[in-house]
DSSP file (Angstrom, degrees, kcal/mol; ACC not computed):
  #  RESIDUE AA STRUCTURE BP1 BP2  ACC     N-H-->O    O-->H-N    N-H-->O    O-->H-N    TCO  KAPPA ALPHA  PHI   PSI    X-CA   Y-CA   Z-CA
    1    1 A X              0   0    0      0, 0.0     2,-0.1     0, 0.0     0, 0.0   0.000 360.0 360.0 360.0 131.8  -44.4   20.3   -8.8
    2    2 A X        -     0   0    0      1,-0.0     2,-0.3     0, 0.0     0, 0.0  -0.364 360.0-131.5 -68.9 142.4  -40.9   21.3   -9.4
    3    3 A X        -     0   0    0     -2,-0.1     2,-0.2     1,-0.0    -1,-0.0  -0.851  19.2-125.0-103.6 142.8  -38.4   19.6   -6.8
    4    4 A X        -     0   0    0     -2,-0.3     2,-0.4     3,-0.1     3,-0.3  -0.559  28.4-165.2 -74.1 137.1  -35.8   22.1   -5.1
    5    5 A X        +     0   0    0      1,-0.3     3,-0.1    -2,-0.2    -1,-0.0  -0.852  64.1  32.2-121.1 167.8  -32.3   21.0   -5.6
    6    6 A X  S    S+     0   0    0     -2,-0.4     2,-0.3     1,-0.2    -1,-0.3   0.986  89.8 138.0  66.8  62.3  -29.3   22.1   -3.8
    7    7 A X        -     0   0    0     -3,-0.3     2,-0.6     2,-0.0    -1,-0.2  -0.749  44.2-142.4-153.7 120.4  -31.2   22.8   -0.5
    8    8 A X        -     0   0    0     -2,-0.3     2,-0.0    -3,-0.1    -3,-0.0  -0.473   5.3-148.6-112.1 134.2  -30.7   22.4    2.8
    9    9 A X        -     0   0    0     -2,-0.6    46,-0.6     2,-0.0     2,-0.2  -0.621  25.7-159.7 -84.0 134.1  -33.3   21.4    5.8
   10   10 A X  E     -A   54   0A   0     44,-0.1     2,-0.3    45,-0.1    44,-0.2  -0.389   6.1-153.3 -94.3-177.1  -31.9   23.2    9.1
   11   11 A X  E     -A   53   0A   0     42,-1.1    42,-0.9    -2,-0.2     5,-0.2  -0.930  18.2-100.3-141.2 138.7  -33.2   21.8   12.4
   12   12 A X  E  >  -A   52   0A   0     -2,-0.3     4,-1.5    40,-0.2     5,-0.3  -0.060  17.5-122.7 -71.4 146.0  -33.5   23.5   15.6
   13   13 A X  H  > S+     0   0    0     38,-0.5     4,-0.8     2,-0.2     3,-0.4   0.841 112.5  62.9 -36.8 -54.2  -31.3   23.5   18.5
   14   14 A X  H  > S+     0   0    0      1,-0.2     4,-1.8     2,-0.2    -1,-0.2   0.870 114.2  34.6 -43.4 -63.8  -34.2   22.2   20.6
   15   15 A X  H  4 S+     0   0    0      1,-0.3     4,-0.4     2,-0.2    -1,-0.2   0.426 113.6  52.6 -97.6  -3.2  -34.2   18.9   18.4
   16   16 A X  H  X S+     0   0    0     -4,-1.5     4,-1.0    -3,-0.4    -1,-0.3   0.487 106.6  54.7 -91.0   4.0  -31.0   18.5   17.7
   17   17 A X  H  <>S+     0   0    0     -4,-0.8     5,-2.0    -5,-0.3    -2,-0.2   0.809 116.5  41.2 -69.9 -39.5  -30.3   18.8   21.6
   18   18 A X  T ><5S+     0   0    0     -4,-1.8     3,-0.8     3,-0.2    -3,-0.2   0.874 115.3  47.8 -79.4 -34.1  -32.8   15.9   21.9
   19   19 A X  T 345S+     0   0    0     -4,-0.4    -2,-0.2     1,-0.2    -3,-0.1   0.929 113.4  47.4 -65.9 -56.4  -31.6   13.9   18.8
   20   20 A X  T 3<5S-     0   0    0     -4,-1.0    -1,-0.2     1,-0.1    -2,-0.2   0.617 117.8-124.5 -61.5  -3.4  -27.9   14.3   20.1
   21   21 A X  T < 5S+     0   0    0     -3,-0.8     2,-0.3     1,-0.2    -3,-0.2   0.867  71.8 123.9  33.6  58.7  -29.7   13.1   23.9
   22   22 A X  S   <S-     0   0    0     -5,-2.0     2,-0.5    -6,-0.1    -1,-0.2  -0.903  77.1 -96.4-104.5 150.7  -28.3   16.2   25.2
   23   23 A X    >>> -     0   0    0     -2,-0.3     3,-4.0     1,-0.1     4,-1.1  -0.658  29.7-132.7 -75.0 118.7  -29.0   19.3   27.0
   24   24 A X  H 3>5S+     0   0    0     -2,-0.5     4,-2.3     1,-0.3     5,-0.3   0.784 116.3  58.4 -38.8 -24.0  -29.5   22.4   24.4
   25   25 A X  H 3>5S+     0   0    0      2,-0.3     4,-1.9     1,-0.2    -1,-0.3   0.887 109.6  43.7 -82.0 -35.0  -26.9   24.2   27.1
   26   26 A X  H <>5S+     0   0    0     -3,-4.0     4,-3.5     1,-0.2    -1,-0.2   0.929 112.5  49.6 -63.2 -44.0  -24.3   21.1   26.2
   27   27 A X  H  X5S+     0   0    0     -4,-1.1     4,-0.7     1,-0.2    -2,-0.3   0.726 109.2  52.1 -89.0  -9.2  -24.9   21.4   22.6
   28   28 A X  H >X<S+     0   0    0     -4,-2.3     4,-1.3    -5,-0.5     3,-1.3   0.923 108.5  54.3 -68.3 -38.2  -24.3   25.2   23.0
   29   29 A X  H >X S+     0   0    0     -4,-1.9     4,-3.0    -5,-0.3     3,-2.3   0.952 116.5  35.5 -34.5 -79.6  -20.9   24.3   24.7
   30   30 A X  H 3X S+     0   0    0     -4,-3.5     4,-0.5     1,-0.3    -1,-0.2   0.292 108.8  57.7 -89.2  21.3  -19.8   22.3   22.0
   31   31 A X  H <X S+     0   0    0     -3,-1.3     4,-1.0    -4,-0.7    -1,-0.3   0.377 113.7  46.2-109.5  10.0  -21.2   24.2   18.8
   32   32 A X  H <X S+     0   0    0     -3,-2.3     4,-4.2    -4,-1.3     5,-0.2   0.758 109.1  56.5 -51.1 -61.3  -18.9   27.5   20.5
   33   33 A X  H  X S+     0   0    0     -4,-3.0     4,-2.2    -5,-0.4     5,-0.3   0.953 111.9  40.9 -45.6 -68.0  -16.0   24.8   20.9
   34   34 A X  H  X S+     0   0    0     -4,-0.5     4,-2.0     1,-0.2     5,-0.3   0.998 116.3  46.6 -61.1 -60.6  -16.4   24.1   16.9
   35   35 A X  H  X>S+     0   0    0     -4,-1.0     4,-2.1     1,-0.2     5,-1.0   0.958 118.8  45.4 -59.1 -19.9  -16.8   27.9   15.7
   36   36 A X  H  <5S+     0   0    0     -4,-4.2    -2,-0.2     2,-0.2    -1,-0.2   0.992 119.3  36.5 -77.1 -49.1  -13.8   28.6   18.0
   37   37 A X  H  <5S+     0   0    0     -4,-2.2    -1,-0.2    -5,-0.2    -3,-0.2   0.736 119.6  54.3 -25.7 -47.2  -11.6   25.7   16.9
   38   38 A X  H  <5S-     0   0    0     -4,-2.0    -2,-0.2    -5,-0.3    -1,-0.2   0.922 106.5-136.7 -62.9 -56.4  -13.1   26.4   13.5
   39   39 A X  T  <5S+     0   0    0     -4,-2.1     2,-0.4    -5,-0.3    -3,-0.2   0.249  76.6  32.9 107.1 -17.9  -12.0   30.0   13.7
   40   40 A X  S   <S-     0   0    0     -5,-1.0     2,-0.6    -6,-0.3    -2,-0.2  -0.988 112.9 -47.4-173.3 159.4  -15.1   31.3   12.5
   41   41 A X        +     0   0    0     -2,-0.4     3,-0.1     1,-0.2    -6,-0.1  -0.172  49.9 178.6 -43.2  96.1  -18.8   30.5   12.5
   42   42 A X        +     0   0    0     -2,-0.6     2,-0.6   -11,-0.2    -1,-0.2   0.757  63.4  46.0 -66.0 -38.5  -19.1   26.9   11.7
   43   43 A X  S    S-     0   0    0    -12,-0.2     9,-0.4     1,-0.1    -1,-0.2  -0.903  98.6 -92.1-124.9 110.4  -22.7   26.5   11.9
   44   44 A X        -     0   0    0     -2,-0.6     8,-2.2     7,-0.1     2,-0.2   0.371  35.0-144.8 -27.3 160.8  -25.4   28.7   10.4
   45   45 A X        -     0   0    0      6,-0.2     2,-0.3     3,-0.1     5,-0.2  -0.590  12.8-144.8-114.6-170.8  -26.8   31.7   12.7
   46   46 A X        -     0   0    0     -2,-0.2     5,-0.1     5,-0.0     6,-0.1  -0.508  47.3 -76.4-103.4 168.6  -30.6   32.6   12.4
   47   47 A X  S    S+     0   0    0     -2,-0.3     2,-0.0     2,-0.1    -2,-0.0   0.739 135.5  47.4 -37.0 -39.0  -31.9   36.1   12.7
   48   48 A X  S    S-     0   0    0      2,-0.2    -3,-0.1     1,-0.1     0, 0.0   0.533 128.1 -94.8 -85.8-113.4  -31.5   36.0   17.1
   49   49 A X  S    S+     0   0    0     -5,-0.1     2,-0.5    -2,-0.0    -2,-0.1  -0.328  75.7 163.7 113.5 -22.7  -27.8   34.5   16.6
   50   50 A X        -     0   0    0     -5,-0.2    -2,-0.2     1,-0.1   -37,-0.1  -0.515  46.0-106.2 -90.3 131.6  -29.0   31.0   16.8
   51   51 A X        -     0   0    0     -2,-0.5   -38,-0.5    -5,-0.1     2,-0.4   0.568  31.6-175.7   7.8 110.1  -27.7   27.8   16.0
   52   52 A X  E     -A   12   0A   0     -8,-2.2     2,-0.2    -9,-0.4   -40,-0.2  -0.931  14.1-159.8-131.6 116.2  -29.4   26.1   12.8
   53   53 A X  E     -A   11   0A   0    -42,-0.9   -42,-1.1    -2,-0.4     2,-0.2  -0.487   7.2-162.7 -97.7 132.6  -28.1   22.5   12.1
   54   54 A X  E  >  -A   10   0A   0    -44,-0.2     4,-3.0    -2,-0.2   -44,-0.1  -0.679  47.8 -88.0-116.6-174.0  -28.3   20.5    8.9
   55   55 A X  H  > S+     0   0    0    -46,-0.6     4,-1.9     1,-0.3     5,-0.2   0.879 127.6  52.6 -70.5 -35.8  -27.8   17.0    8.6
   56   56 A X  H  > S+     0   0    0      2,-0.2     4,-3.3     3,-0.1    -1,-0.3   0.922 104.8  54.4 -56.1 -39.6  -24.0   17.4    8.3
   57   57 A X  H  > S+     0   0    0      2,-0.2     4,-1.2     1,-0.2    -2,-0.2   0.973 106.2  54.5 -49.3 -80.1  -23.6   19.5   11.4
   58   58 A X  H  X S+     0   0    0     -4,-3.0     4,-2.5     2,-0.2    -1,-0.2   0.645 106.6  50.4 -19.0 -51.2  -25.3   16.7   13.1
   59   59 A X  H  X S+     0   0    0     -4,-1.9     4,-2.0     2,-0.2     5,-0.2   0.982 111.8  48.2 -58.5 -76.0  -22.6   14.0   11.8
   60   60 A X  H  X S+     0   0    0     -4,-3.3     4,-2.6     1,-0.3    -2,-0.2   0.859 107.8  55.9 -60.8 -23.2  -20.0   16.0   12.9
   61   61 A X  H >X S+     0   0    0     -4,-1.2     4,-1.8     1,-0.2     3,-0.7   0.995 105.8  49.9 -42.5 -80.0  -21.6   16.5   16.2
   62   62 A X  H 3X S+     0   0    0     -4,-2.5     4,-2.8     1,-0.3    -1,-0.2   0.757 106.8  55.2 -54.3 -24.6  -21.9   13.0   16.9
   63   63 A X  H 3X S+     0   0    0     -4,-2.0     4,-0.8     2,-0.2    -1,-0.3   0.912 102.2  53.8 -70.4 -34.0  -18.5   12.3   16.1
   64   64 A X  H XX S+     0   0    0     -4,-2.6     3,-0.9    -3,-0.7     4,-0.7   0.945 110.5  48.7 -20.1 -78.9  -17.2   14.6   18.3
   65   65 A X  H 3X S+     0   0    0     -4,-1.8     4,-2.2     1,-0.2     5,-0.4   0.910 113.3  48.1 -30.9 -55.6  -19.3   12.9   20.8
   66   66 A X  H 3X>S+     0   0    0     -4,-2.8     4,-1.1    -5,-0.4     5,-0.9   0.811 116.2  41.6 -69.5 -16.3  -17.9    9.2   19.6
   67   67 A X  H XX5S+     0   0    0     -3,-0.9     4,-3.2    -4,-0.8     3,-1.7   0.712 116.3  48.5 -81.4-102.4  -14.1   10.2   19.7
   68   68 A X  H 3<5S+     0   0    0     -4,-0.7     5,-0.2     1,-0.3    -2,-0.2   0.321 124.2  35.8 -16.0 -54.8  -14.7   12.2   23.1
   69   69 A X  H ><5S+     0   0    0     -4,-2.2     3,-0.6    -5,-0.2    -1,-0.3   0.993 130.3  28.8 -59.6 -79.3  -16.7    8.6   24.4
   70   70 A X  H <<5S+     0   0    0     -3,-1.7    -3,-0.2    -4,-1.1    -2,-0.2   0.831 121.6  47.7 -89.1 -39.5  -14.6    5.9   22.6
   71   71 A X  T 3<<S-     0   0    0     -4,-3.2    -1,-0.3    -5,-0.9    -2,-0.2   0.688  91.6-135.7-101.2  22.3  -11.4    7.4   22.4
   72   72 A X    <   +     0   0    0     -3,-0.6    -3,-0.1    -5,-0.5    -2,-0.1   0.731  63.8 114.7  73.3   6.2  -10.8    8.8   25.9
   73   73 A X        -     0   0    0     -5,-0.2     2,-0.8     1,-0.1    -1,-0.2  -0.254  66.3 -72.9-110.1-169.4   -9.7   11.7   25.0
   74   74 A X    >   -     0   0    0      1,-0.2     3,-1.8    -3,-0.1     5,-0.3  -0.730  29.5-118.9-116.9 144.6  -11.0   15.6   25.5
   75   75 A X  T 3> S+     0   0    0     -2,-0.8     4,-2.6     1,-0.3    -1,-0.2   0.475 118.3  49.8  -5.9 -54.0  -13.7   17.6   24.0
   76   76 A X  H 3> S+     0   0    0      1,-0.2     4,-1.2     2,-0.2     3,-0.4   0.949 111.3  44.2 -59.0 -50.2  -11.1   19.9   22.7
   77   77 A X  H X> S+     0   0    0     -3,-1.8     4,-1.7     1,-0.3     3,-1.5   0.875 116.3  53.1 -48.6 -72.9   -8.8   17.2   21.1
   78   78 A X  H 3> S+     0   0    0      1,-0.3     4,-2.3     2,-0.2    -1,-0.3   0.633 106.6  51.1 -52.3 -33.0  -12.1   15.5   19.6
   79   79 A X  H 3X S+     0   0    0     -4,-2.6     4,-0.9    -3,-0.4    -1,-0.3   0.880 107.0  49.2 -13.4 -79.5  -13.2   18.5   18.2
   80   80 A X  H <X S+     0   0    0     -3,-1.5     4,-1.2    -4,-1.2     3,-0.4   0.805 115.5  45.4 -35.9 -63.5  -10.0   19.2   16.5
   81   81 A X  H  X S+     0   0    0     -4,-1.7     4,-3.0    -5,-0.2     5,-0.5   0.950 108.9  57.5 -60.7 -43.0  -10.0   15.4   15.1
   82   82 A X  H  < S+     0   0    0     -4,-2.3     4,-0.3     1,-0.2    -2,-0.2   0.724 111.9  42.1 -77.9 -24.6  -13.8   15.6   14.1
   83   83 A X  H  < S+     0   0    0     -4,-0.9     4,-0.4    -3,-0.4    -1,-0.2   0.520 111.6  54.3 -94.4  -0.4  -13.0   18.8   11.8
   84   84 A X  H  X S+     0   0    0     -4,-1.2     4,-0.9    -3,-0.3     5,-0.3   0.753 112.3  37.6 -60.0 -40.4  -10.2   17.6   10.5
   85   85 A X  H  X S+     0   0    0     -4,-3.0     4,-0.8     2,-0.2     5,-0.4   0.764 114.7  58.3 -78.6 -27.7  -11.6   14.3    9.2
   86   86 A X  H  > S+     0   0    0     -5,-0.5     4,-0.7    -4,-0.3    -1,-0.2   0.966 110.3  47.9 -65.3 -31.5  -14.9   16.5    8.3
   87   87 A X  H  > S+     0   0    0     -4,-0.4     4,-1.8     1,-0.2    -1,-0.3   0.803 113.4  43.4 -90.3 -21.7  -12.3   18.7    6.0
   88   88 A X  H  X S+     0   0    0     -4,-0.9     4,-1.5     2,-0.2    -1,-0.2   0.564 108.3  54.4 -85.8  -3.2  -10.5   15.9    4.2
   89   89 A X  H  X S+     0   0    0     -4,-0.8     4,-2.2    -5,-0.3    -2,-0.2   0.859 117.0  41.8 -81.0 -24.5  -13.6   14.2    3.7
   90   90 A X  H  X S+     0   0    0     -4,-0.7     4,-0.7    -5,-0.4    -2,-0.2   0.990 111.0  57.8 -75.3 -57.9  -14.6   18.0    1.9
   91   91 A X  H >X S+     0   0    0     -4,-1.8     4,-1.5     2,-0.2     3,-0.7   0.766 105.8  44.1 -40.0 -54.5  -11.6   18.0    0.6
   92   92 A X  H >X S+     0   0    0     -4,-1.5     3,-3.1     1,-0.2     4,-1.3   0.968 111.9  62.0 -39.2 -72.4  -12.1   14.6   -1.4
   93   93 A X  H 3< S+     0   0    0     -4,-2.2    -1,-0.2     1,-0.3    -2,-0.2   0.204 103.0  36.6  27.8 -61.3  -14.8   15.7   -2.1
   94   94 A X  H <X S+     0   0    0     -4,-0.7     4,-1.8    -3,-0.7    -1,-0.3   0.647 115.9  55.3-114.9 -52.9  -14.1   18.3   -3.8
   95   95 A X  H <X S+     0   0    0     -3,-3.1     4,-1.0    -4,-1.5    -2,-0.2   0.734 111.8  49.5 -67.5 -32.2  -10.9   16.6   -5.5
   96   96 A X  H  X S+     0   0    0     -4,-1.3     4,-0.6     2,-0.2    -1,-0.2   0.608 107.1  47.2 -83.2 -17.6  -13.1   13.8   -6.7
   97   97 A X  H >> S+     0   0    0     -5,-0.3     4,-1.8     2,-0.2     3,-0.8   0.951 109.0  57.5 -82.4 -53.9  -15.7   15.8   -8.2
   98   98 A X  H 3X S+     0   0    0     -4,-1.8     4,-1.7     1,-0.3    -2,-0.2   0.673 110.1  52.5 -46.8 -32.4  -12.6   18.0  -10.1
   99   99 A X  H 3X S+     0   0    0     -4,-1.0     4,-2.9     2,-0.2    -1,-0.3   0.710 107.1  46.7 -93.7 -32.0  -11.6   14.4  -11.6
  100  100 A X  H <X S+     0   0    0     -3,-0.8     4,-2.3    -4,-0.6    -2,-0.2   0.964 108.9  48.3 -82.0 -24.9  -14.6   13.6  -12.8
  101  101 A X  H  X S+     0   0    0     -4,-1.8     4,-3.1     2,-0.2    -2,-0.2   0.942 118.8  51.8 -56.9 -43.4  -15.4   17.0  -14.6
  102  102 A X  H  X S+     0   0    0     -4,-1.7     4,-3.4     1,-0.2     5,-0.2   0.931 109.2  47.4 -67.8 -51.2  -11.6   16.0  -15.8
  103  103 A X  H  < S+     0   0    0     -4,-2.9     5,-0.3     1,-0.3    -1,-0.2   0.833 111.9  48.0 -53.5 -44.5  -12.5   12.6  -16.9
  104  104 A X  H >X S+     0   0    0     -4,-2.3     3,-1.7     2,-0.2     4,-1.4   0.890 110.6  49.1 -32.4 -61.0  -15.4   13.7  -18.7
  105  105 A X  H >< S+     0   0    0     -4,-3.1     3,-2.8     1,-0.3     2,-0.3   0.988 115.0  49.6 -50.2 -70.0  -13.4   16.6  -20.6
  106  106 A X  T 3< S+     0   0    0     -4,-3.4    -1,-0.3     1,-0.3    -2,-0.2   0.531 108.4  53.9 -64.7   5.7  -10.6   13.6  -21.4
  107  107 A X  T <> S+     0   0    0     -3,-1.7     4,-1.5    -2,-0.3    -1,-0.3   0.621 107.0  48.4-111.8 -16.2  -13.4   11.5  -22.6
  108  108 A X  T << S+     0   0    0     -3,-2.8     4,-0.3    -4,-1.4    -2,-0.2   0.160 113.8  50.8 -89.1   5.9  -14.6   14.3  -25.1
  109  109 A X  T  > S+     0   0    0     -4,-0.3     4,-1.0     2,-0.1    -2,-0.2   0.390 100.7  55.5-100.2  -9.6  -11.4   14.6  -26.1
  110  110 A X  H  > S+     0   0    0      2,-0.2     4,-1.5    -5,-0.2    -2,-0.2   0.937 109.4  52.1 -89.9 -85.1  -10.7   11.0  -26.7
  111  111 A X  H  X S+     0   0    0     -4,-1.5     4,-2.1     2,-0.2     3,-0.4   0.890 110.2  49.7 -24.4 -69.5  -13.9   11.0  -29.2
  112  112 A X  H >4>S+     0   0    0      1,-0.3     3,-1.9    -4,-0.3     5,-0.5   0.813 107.8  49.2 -59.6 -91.0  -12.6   13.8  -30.9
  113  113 A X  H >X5S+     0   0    0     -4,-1.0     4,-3.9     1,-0.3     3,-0.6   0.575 109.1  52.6 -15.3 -57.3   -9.3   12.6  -31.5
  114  114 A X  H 3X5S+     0   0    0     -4,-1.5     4,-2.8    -3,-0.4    -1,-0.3   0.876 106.5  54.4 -57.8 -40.2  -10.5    9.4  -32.7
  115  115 A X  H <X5S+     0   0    0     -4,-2.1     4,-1.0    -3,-1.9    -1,-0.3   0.683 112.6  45.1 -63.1 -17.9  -12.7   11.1  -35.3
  116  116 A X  H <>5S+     0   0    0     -3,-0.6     4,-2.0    -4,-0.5    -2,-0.2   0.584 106.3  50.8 -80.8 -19.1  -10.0   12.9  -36.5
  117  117 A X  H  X<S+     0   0    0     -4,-3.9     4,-1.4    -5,-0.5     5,-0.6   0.846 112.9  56.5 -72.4 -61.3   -7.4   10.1  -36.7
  118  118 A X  H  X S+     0   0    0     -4,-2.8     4,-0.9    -5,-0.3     3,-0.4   0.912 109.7  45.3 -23.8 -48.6  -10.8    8.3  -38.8
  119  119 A X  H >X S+     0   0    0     -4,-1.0     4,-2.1     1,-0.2     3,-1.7   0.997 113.0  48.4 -69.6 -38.1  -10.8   11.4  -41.4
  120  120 A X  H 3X S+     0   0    0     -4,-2.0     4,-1.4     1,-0.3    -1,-0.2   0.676 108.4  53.5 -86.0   6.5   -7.1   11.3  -41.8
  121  121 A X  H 3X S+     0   0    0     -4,-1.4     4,-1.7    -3,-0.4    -1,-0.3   0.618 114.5  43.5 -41.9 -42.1   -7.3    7.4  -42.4
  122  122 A X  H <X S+     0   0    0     -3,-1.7     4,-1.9    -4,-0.9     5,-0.2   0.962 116.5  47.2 -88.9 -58.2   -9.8    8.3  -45.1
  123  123 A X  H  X S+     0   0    0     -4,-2.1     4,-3.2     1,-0.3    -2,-0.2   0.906 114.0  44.0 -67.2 -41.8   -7.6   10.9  -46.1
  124  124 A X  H >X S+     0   0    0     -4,-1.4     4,-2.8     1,-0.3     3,-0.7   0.971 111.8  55.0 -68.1 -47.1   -4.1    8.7  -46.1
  125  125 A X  H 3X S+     0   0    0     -4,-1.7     4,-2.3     1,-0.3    -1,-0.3   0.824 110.3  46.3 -65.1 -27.2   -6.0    5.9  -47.9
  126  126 A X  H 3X S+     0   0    0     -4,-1.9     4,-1.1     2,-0.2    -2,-0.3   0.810 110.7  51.0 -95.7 -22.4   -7.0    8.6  -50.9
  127  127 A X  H <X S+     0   0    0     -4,-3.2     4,-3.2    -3,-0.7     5,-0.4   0.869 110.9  50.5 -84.9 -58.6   -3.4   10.1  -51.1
  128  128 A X  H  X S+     0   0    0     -4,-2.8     4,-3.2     1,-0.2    -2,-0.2   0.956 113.6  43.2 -45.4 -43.7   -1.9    6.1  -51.5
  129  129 A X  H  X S+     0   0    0     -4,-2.3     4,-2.0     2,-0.2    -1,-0.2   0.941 114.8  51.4 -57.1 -34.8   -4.5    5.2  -54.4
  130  130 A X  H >X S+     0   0    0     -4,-1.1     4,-1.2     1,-0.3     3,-0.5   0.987 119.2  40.0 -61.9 -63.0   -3.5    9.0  -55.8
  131  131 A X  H 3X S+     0   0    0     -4,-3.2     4,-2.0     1,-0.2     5,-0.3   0.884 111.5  51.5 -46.3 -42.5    0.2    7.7  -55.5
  132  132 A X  H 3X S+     0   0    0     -4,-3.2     4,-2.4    -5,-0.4    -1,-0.2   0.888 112.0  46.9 -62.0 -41.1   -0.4    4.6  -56.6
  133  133 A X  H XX S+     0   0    0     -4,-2.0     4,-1.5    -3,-0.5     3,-0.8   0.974 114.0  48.7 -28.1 -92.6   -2.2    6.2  -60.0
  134  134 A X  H 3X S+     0   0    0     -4,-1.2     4,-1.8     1,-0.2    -1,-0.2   0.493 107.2  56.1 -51.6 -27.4    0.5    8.6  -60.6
  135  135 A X  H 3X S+     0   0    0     -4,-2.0     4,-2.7    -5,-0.3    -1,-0.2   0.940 111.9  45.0 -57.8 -56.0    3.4    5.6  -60.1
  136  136 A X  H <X S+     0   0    0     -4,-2.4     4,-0.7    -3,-0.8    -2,-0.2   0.732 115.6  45.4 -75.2  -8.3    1.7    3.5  -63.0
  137  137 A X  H  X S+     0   0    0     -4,-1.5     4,-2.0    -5,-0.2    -1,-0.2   0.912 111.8  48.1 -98.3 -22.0    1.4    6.3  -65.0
  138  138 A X  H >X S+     0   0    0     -4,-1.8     3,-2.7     1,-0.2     4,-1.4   0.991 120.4  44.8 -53.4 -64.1    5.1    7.8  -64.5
  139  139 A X  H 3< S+     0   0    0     -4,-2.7    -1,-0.2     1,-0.3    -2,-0.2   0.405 105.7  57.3 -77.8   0.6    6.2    4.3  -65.2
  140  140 A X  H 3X S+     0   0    0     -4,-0.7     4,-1.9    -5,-0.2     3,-0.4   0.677 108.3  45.6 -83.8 -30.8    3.9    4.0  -68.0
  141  141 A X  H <X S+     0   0    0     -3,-2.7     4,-1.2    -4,-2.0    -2,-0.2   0.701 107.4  61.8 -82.4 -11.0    5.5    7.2  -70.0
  142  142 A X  H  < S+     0   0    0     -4,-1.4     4,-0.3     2,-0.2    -1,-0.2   0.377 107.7  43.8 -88.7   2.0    9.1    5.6  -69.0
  143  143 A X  H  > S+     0   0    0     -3,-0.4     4,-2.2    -5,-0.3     5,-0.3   0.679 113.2  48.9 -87.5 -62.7    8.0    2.6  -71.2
  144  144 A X  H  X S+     0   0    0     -4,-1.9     4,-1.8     1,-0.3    -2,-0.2   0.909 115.9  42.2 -60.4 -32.5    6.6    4.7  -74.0
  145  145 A X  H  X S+     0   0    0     -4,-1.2     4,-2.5     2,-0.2     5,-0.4   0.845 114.3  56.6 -86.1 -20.5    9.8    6.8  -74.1
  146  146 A X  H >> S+     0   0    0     -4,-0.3     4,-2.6     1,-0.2     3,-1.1   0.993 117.0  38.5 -55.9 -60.0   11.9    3.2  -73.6
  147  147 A X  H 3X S+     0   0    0     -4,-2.2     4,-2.7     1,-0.3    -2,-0.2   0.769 108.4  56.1 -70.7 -30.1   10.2    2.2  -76.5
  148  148 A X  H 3X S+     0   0    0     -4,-1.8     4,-2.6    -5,-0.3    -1,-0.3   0.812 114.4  43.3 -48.2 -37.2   10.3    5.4  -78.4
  149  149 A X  H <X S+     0   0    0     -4,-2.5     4,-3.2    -3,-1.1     5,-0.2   0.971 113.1  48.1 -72.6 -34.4   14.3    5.4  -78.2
  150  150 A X  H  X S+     0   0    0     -4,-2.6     4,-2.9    -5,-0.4    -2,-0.2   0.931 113.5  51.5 -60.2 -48.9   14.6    1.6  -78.9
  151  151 A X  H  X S+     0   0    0     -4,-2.7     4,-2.1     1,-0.3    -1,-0.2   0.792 116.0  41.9 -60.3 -44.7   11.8    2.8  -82.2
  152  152 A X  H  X S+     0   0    0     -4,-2.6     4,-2.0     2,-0.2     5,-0.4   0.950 114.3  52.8 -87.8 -43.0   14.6    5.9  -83.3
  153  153 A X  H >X S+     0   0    0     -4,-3.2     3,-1.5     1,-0.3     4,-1.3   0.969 105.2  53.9 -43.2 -65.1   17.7    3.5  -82.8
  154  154 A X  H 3< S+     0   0    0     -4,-2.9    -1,-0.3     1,-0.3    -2,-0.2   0.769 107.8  49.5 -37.7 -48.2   16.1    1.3  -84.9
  155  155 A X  H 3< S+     0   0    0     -4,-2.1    -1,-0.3     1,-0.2    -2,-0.2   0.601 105.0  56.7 -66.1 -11.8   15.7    4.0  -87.9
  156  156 A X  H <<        0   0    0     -4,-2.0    -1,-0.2    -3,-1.5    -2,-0.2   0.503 360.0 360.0-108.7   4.7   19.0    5.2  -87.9
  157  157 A X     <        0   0    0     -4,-1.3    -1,-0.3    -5,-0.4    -2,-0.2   0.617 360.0 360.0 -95.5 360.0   20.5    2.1  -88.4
């Protein structure tokens, strides 16, 4: 059996009202507070309009709840903090993923580059022997014509 990827278990209102040890009428309060804060629907609707939670919703829920608790402060404010942090955490996310695709690309480019400095290695080493060939042989016809002049001096004395 083929596994689904990319796919996300909702959970009901009902049970995340009970996971969250709330009353569904509390966790309607404060998933309005996040789409309004939000600006838009934060949390998937069903067919009736209602509230379907994944496991992320849930996190940010409860942090809401742990700011509100631990840091004194009010629903709204915690709200506000708890979709802030939830959008730089997306944000990383998101930046971090973009850096690895980049590292990848620069690491396939990296290999290539190295196979091409290797051919032109090969290539630079076959152009020195060539020079080196062609040196001994210029400097082999400047001997044969030294000696050729020294040969004709000689005969015309």
């Amino acid at each position: 059996m083929k596994m689904l990827e990319n796919v996300t278990e909702y959970i009901t209102p009902k049970d995340v009202a009970k996971q969250l040890k709330m009353a569904p009428e509390t966790l309607r309060k404060y998933a309005n507070l996040v789409d309004k804060i939000n600006g838009e629907n934060f949390f998937t609707r069903d067919n009736n309009n209602s509230g379907m939670y994944s496991k992320k919703d849930i996190t940010l829920l409860k942090r809401v709840i742990e700011l509100k608790k631990n840091a004194g402060i009010t629903l709204e404010k915690a709200t506000y903090k708890a979709l802030e942090e939830i959008n730089e955490t997306s944000v990383t996310d998101t930046v971090s993923n973009e850096q690895n695709g980049a590292n990848e690309y620069l690491g396939i480019l990296i290999k290539e580059q190295k196979e091409t400095i290797a051919r032109y290695e090969v290539l630079a080493a076959s152009l020195f022997e060539s020079n080196r060939i062609l040196t001994d042989q210029v400097q082999n016809l400047i001997d044969t014509q030294e000696q050729l002049a020294i040969e004709k001096k000689k005969k015309r004395k």
